[in-house]
MDAnalysis code that builds the backbone (N, CA, C; Angstrom):
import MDAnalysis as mda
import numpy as np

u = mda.Universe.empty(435, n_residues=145, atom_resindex=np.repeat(np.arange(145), 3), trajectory=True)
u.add_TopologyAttr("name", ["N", "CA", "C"] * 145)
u.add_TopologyAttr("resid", np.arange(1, 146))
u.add_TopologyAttr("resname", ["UNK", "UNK", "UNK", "UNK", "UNK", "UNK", "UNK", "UNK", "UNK", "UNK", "UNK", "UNK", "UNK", "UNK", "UNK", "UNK", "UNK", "UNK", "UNK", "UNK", "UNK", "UNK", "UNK", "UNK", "UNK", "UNK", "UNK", "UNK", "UNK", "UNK", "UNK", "UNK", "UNK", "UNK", "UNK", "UNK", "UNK", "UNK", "UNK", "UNK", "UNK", "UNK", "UNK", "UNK", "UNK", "UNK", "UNK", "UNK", "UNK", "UNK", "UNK", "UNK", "UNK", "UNK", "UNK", "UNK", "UNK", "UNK", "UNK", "UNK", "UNK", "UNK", "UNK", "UNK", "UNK", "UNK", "UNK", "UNK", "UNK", "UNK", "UNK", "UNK", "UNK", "UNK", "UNK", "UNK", "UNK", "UNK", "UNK", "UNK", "UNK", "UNK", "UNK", "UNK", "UNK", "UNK", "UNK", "UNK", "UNK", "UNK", "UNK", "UNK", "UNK", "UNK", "UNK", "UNK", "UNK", "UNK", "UNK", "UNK", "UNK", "UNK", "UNK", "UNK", "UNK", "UNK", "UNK", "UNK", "UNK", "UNK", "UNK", "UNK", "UNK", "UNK", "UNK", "UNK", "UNK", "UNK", "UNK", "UNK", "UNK", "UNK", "UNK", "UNK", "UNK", "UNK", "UNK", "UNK", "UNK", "UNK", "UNK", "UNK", "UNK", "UNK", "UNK", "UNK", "UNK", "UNK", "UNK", "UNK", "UNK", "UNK", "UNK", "UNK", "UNK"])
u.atoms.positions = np.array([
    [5.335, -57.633, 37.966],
    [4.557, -57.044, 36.889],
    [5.346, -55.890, 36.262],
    [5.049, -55.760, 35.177],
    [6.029, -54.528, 34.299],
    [5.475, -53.637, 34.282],
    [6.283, -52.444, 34.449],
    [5.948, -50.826, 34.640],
    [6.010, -50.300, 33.359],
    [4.748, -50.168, 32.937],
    [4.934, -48.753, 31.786],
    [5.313, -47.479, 32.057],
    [6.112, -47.037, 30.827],
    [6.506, -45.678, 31.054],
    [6.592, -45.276, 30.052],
    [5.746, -45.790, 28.597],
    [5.950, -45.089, 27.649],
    [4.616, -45.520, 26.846],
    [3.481, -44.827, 26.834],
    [2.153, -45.963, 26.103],
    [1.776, -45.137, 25.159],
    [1.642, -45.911, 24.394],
    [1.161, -44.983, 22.552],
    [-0.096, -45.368, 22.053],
    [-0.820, -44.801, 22.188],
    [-1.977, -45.431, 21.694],
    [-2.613, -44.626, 19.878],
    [-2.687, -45.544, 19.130],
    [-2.845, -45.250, 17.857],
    [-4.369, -45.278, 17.647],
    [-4.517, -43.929, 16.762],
    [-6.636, -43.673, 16.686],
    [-6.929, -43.773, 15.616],
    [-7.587, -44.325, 14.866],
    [-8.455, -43.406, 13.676],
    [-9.521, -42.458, 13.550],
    [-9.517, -42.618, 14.898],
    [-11.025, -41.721, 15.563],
    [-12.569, -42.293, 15.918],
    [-12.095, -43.495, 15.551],
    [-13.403, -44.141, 15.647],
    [-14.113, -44.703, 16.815],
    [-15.203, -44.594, 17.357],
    [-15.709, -45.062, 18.420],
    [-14.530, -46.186, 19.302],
    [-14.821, -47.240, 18.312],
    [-13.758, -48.325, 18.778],
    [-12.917, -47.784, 19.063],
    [-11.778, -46.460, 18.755],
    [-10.285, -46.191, 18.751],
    [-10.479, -45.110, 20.343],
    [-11.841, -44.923, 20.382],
    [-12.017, -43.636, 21.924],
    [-12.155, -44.869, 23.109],
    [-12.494, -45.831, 22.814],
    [-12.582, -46.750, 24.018],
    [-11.351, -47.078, 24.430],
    [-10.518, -47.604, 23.516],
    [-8.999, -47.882, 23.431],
    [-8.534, -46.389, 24.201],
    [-8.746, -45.129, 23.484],
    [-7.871, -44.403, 24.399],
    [-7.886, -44.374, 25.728],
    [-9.679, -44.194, 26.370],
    [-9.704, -44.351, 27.608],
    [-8.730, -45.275, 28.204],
    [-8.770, -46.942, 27.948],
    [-8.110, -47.890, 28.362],
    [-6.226, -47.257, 28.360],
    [-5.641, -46.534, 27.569],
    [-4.556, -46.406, 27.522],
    [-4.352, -45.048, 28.451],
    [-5.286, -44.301, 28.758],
    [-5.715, -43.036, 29.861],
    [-5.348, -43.662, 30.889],
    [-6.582, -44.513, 31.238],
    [-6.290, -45.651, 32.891],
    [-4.307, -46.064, 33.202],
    [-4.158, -46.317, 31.996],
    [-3.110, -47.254, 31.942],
    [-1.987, -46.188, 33.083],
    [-1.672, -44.996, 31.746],
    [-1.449, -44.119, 31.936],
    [-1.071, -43.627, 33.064],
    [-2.116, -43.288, 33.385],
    [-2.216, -42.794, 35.097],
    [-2.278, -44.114, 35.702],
    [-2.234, -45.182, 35.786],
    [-1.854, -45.807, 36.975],
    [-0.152, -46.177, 37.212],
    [0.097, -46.147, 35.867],
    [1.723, -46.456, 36.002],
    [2.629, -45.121, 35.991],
    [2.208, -44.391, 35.943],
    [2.166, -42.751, 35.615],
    [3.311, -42.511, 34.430],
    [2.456, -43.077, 33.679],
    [3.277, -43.573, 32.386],
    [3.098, -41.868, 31.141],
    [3.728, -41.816, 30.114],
    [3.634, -40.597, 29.601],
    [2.796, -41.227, 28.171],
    [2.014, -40.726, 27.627],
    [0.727, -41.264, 26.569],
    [0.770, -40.305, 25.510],
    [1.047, -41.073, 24.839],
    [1.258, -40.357, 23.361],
    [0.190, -41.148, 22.195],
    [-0.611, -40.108, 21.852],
    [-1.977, -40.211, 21.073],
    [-1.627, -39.813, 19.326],
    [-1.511, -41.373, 18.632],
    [-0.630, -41.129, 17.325],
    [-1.861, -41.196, 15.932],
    [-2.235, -40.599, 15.660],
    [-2.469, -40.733, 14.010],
    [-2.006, -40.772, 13.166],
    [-2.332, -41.412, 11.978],
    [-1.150, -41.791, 10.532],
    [-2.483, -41.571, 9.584],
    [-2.007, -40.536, 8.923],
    [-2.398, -40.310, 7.358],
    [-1.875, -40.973, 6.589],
    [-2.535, -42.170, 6.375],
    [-2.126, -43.001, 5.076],
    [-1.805, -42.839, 3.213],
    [-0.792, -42.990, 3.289],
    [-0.926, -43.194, 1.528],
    [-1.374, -41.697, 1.071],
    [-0.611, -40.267, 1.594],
    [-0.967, -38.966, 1.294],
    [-0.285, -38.798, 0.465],
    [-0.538, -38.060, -0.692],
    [-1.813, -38.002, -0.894],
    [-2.625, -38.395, -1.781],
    [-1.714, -39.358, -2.600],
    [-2.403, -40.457, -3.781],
    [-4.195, -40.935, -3.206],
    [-4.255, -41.419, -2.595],
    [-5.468, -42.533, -1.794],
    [-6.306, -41.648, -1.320],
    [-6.260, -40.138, -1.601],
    [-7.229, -39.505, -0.303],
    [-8.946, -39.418, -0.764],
    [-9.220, -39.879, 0.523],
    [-11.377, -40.037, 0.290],
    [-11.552, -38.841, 0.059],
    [-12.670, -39.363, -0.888],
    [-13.214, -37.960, -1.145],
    [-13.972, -37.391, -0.123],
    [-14.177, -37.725, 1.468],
    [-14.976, -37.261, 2.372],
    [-14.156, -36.348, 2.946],
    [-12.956, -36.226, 2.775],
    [-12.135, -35.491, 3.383],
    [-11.061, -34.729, 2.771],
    [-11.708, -34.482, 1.614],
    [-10.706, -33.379, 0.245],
    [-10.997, -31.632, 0.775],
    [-10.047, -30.699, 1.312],
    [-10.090, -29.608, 1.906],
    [-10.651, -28.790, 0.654],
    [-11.320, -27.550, 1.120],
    [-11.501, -26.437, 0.355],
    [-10.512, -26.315, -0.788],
    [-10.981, -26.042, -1.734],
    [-9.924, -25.701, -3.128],
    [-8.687, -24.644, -2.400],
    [-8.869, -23.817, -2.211],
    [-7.896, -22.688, -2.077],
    [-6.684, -22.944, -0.318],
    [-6.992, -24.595, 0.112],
    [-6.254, -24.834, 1.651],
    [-5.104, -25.957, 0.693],
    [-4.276, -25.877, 0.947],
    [-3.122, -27.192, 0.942],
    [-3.778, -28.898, 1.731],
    [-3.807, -29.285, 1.065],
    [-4.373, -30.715, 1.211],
    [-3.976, -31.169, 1.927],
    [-2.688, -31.116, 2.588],
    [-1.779, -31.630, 3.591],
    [-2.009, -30.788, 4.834],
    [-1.960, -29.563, 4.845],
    [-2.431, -28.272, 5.755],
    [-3.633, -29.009, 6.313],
    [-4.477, -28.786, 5.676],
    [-6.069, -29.344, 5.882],
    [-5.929, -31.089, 6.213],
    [-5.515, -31.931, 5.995],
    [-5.617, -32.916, 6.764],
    [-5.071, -32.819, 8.388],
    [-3.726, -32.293, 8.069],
    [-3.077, -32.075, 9.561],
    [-3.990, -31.329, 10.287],
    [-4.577, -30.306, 10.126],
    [-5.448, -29.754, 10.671],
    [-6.382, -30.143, 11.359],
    [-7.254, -31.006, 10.361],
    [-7.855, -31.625, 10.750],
    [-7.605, -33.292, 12.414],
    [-6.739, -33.597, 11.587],
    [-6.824, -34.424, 12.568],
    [-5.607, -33.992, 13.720],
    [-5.253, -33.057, 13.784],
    [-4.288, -32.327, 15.055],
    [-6.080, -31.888, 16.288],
    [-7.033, -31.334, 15.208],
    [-7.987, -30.655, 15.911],
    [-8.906, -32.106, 16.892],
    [-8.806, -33.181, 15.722],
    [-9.706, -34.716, 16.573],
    [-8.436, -34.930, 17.887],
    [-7.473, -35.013, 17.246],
    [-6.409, -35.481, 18.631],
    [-6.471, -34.625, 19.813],
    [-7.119, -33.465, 19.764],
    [-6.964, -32.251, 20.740],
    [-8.393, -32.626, 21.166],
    [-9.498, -32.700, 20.616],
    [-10.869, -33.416, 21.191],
    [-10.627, -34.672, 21.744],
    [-9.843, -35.735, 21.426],
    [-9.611, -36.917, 22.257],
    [-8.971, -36.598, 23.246],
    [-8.152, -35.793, 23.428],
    [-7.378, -35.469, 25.035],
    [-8.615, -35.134, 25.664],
    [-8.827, -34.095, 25.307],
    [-9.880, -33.449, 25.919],
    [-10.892, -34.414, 26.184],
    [-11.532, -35.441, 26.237],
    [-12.585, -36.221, 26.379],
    [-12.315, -37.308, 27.535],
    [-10.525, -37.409, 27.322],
    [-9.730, -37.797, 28.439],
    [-9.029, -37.709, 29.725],
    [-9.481, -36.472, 29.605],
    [-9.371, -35.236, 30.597],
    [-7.866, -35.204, 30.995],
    [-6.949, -35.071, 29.860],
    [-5.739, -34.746, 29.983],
    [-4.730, -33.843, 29.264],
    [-3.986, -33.392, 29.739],
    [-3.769, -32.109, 28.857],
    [-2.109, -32.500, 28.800],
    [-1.908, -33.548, 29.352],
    [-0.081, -34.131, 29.433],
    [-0.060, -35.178, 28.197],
    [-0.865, -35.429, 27.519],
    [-0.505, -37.074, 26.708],
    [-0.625, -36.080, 24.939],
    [0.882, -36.189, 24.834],
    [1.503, -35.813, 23.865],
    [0.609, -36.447, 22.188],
    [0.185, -35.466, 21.386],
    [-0.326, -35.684, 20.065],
    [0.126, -35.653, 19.074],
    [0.325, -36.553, 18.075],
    [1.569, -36.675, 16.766],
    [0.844, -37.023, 15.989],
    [1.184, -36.557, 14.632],
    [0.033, -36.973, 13.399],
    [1.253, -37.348, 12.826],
    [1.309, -38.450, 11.613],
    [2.250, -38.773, 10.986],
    [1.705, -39.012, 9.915],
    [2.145, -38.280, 8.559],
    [2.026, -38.609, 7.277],
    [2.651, -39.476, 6.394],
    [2.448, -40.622, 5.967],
    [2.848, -41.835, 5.400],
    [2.956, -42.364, 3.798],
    [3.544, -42.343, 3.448],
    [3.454, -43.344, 1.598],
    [3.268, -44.754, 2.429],
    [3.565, -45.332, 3.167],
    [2.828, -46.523, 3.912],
    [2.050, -46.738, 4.514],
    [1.541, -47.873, 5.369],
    [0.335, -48.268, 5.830],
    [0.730, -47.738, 7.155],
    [-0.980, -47.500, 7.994],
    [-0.608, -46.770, 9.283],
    [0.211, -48.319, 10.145],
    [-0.154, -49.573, 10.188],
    [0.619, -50.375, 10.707],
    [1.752, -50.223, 10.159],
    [3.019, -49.938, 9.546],
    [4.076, -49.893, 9.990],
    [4.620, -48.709, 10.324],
    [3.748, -47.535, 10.400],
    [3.965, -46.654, 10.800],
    [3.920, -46.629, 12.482],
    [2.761, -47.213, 13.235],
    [2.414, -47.455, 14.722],
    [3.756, -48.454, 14.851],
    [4.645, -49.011, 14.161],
    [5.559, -50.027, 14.725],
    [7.262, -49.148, 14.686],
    [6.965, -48.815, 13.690],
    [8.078, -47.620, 13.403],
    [8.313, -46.829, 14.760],
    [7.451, -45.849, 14.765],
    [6.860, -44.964, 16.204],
    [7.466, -45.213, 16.917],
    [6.779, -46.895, 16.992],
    [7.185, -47.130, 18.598],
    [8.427, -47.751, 18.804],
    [9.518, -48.051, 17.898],
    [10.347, -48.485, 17.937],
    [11.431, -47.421, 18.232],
    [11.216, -46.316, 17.682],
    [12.007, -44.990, 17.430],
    [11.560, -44.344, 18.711],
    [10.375, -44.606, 19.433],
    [10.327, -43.473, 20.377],
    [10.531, -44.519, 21.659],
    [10.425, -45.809, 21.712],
    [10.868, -46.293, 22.808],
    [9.919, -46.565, 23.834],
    [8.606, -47.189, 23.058],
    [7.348, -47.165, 23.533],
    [7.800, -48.444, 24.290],
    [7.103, -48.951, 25.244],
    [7.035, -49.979, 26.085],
    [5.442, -50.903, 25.786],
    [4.365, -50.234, 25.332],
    [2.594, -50.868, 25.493],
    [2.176, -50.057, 24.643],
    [1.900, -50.826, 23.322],
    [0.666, -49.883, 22.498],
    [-0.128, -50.904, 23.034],
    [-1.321, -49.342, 22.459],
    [-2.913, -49.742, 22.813],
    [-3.594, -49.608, 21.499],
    [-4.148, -50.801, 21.031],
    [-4.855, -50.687, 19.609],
    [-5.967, -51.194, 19.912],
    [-7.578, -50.586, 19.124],
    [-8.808, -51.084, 19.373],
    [-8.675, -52.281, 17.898],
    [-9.777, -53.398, 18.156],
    [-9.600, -54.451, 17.258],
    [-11.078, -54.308, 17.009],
    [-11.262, -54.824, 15.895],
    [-12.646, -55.365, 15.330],
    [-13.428, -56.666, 16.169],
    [-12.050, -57.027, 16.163],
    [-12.314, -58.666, 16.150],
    [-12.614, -59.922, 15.630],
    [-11.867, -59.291, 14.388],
    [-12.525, -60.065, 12.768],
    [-11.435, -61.062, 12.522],
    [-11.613, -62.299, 12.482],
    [-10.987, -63.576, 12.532],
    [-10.734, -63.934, 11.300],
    [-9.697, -64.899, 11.481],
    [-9.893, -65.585, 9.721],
    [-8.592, -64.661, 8.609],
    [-9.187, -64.322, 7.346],
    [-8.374, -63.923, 6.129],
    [-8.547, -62.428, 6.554],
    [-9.749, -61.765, 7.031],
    [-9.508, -60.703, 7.415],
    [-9.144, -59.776, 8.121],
    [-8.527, -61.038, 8.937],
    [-7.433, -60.340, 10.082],
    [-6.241, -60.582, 9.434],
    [-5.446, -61.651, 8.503],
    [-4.627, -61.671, 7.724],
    [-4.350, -60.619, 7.065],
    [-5.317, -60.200, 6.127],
    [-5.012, -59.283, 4.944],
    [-5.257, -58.122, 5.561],
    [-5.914, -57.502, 6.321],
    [-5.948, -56.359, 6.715],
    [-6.173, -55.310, 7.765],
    [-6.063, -56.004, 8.899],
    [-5.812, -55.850, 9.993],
    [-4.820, -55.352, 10.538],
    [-5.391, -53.586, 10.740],
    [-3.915, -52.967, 11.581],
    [-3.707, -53.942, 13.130],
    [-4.697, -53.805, 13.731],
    [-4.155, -54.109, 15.320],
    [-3.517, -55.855, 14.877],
    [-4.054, -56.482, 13.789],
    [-3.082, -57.767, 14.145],
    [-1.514, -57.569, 13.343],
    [-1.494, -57.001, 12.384],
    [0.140, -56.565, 12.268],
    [0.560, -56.158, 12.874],
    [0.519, -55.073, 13.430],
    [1.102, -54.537, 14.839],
    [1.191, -55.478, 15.873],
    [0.314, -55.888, 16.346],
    [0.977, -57.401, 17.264],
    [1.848, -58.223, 16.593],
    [1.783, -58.569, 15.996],
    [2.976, -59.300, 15.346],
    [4.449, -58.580, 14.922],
    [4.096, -57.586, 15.113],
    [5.647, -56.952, 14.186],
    [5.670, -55.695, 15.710],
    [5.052, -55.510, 17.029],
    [5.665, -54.537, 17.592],
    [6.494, -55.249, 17.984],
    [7.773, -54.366, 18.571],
    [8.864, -54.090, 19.893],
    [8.634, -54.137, 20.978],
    [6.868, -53.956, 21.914],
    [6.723, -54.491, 22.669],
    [5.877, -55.184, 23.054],
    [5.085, -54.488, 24.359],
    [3.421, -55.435, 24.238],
    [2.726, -55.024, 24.091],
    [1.496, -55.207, 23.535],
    [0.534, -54.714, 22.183],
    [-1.082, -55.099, 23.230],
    [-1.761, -54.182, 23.960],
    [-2.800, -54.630, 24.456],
    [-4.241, -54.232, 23.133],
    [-4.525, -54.874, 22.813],
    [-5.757, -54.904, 21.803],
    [-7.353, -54.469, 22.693],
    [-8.268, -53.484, 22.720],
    [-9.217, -53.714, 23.143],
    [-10.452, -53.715, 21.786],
    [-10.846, -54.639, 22.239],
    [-11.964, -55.611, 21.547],
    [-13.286, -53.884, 21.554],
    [-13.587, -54.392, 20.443],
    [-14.926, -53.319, 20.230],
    [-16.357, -54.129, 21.152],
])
C-alpha cells in the first residue's frame, strides 16, 4: 500500500469541502503525512460576487485574502490541528487548474476533493473534482457529499 507524505486538500468552504477535510485530517495522521489546506480565488478580480465585495475603503484583494486566510484558520481549527499548512491562491484561472498546478509544483502525492456527485454533462462542463481527477499528478480521493 502507498504511503502518503504529502496530502492537499482543496476547500471552498462548503459543508461538502469540511467533510473532505476531515477525511484528508484522518489521512494525515495515519500516514503522518504533512496537509496542506488550499483555496483558489478564482478569476480575481473581474468575476467577483457581489456577496463578497469588501468595504469601500479595504483593497479587494486584502479583503478576500483575509477573508478566506481567516475560513482556512477556522477549518484547522475544527480539525484540531495546528501543523496542516494554509495557502490561498489567487487565479485569472479556474480553481481546477490551479489544485493541479499546486500539486504538481509542491509534490503532492493524494488530493482530497469533495464531489457533488453530479453525472452526465455536468460533470463534463463543470466539475472541479472531475478535472482534477483527470488532469492530477497523482491520486485524487473524491469524497462524495
Amino acid at each position: 500500500m502507498k504511503r502518503y507524505r504529502n496530502i492537499l486538500c482543496a476547500t471552498d468552504f462548503s459543508d461538502y469541502c469540511t467533510a473532505a477535510a476531515e477525511r484528508a485530517a484522518e489521512m494525515a495522521q495515519l500516514y503522518g503525512a504533512k496537509l496542506t489546506l488550499l483555496h483558489v480565488v478564482e478569476h480575481f478580480p473581474v468575476d467577483m460576487s457581489n456577496d463578497i465585495i469588501g468595504p469601500e475603503d479595504v483593497d479587494p484583494a486584502v479583503y478576500r485574502e483575509e477573508r478566506a486566510r481567516d475560513a482556512l484558520a477556522k477549518l484547522a481549527q475544527h480539525l484540531k490541528t495546528d501543523k496542516a499548512m494554509q495557502q490561498v491562491l489567487f487565479s485569472t484561472d479556474s480553481a481546477k487548474h490551479e489544485i493541479v498546478r499546486y500539486a504538481k509544483d509542491q509534490n503532492v502525492d493524494l488530493i482530497v476533493l469533495a464531489t457533488h456527485g453530479r453525472h452526465g454533462v455536468f460533470a463534463i462542463l463543470g466539475s472541479t473534482a472531475y478535472a482534477v481527477s483527470h488532469r492530477a499528478p497523482c491520486d485524487v480521493m473524491m469524497i462524495r457529499s
